[in-house]
C-alpha positions, 0 to 999 in steps of 0.5 A: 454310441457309447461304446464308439465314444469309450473306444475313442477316448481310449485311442486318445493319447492326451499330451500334458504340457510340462507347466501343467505337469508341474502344476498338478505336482506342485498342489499334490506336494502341498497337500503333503507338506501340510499333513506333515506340518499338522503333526509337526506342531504337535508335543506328543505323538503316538507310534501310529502318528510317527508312522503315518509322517514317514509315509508322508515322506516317502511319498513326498520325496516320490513326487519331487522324484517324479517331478525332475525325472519328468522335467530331465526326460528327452532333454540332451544337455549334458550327454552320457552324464544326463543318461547315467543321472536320470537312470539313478533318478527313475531307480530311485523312484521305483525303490520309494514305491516300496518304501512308501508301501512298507510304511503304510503296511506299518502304519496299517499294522498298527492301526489294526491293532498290532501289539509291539512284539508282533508289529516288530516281528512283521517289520522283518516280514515285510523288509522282504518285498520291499528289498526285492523291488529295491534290487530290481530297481537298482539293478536296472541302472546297469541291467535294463531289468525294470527301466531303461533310459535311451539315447535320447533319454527317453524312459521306456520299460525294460527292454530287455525281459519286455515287461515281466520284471517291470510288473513284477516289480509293481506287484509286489508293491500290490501285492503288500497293499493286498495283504493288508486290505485283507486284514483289514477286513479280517479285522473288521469282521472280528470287531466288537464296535461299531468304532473299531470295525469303522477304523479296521474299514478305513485302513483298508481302503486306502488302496482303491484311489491308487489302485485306480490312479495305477490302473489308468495312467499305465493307458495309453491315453493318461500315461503323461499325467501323474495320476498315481501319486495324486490319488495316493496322497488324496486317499492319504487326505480323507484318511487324515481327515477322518482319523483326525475327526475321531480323534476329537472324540477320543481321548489320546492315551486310553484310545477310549472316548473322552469326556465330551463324548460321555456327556454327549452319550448321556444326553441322547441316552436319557433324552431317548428313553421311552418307556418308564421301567426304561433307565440309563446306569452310569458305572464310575470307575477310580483309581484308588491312590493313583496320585500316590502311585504316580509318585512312588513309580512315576508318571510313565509307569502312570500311564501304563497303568491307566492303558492297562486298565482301559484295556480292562474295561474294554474287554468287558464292556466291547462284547456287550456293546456298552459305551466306555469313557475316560471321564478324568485323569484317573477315572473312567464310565461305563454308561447303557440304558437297560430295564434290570439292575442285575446287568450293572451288578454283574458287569461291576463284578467282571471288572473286579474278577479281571482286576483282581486276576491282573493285580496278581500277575502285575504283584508277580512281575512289577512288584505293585498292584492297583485297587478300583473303587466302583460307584453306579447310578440309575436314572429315569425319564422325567428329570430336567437335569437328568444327565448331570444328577445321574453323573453326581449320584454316580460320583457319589457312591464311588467316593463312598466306595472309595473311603470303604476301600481306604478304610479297609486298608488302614484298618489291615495295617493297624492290626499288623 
């Protein structure tokens, strides 16, 4: 029976008028349009934000493409003129879906962790494809290769090498989603926190609703109805909503948490001790005379700065699964539960082993180098205030570490 029923609905050709057509168009580009807007509004921007509106862009310019080749389709006002504009049309709507595969392939790079060099080197690498589906599609206005336009201005596929350039066309475009799935699971699987596998995971499963959207309009029952670009901009949405859920729990420059999520972390840490030689640490971290530093280099070189060592942090902190924050302009923590004081010690120590080898390639090329004074605190069950009295301590022995560090300094310059 339910074998019957599929074959039956399989036969079914399912005509879509064209108001329901525009309907459906119009509420997919409305959904873009307010993405787009989203990052319109904001002051700053990162590469990966940049990124993501171009793919918006070209998909929203693929939908409006999608829309007057549909409306122009069998329509015979205008004789040879209409046949020639509508075959430029549809050309053009096969070369955005390489577009919009090349943004996304960007925008993924990035998100994976891409270094600028090597997101540039791959740019080059994947101008290939794309200008490959560009020449097919193009090329068809005047060869048939991937489309032709009858008489009646009907588009049909390629006609004259049947369906082969037509296909291979569409899997190019596949095939560069493909390559990212893949490493985007590569990537997942070599990620040291459970953040960075969630965010690996994501990218790459942009390409299932579309694949799905493809996969069932080209049947013969759905070819009326735009599944394709529907399900991409859907994909894009809980892509979107879930970045940007993280995103309140990160802070914009370091890409590590922010404050918040330090308080948040403290207090489920300390509310989930159980055992009484069971203790919450808290490592604070300073930027010695970043002010000044910011003065003498400026903020820019600020910034960079502070990348650099949340970058630090991270390698020293991700392989041991310890919760790293930027706590406040130019401080960060490091905060585990643990029974032994040697785990603190011994992590302070790496971040100044790391510090210190940094400092002497930074003095070789930038001239400067940046000193960290380190405070940390312990923290038993029992206490009321137990997160705010384990932050304070912390502040504490930093600040004594700072004047140590201070001192120490003006005492070198004085014996000079």
């Amino acid at each position: 029976m339910i074998s019957l029923l599929s074959e039956a609905i399989l036969a079914t050709e399912w005509e879509l008028t064209l108001p329901a057509f525009l309907e459906i168009e119009a509420f997919t580009f409305a959904i873009v349009l307010v993405l787009y807007v989203s990052f319109l509004r904001r002051s700053e921007s990162m590469l990966d934000d940049r990124l993501f509106k171009y793919v918006l862009l070209a998909v929203a310019a693929e939908i409006v493409i999608e829309t007057v080749s549909r409306c122009l389709q069998e329509r015979t006002f205008g004789g040879a003129a209409l046949t020639w504009s509508l075959r430029v049309i549809v050309a053009l709507f096969y070369s955005l879906e390489a577009v919009c595969c090349f943004f996304w392939l960007r925008y993924a790079d990035c998100k994976l962790g891409a270094t600028p060099r090597g997101l540039k080197i791959r740019t080059f690498l994947y101008l290939a494809p794309t200008l490959a589906v560009l020449v097919l599609s193009v090329g068809s206005i005047w060869t048939n290769w991937v489309f032709t336009i009858s008489d009646a201005n009907v588009f049909t596929r390629g006609n004259q090498y049947t369906d082969a350039l037509y296909f291979s066309a569409n899997y190019i475009c596949l095939a560069m989603l493909v390559y990212i799935w893949v490493r985007s699971l590569i990537c997942a699987k070599k990620a040291t926190t459970k953040r960075e596998r969630k965010e690996a995971l994501l990218v790459g499963s942009f390409m299932y609703l579309p694949l799905i959207g493809a996969f069932l309009q080209v049947q013969p029952f759905a070819q009326d109805i735009p599944l394709l670009w529907t399900t991409t901009v859907l994909s894009l949405l809980i892509i979107f909503i879930t970045i940007q859920s993280s995103k309140i729990s990160q802070d914009s420059l370091t890409l590590v948490y922010n404050n918040s999520m330090l308080t948040h972390y403290l207090s489920q840490a300390y509310s989930k001790l159980d055992n009484e030689n069971s203790f919450v640490y808290l490592i604070l971290i300073d930027v010695d005379g970043f002010k000044k530093f910011n003065q003498t280099f400026g903020r820019e070189e600020g910034d960079k700065a502070l990348v650099q060592i949340a970058g630090i942090l991270k390698e020293v902190s991700s392989p041991k699964n310890l919760f790293l924050a930027r706590y406040e302009s130019d401080k960060f923590a490091i905060a585990f539960t643990e029974e032994m004081d040697d785990k603190a010690e011994e992590i302070i120590s790496e971040v100044q082993q790391r510090m210190s080898k940094e400092n002497e390639d930074a003095n070789k090329a930038k001239g400067y180098s940046l000193r960290l004074a380190i405070g940390y605190s312990k923290l038993g069950a029992g206490f009321a205030n137990g997160p705010d009295l384990l932050i304070s301590t912390a502040d504490t022995q930093m600040y004594l570490n700072k004047r140590a560090v201070v001192e120490t300094v003006s005492d070198k310059k004085e014996g000079n």
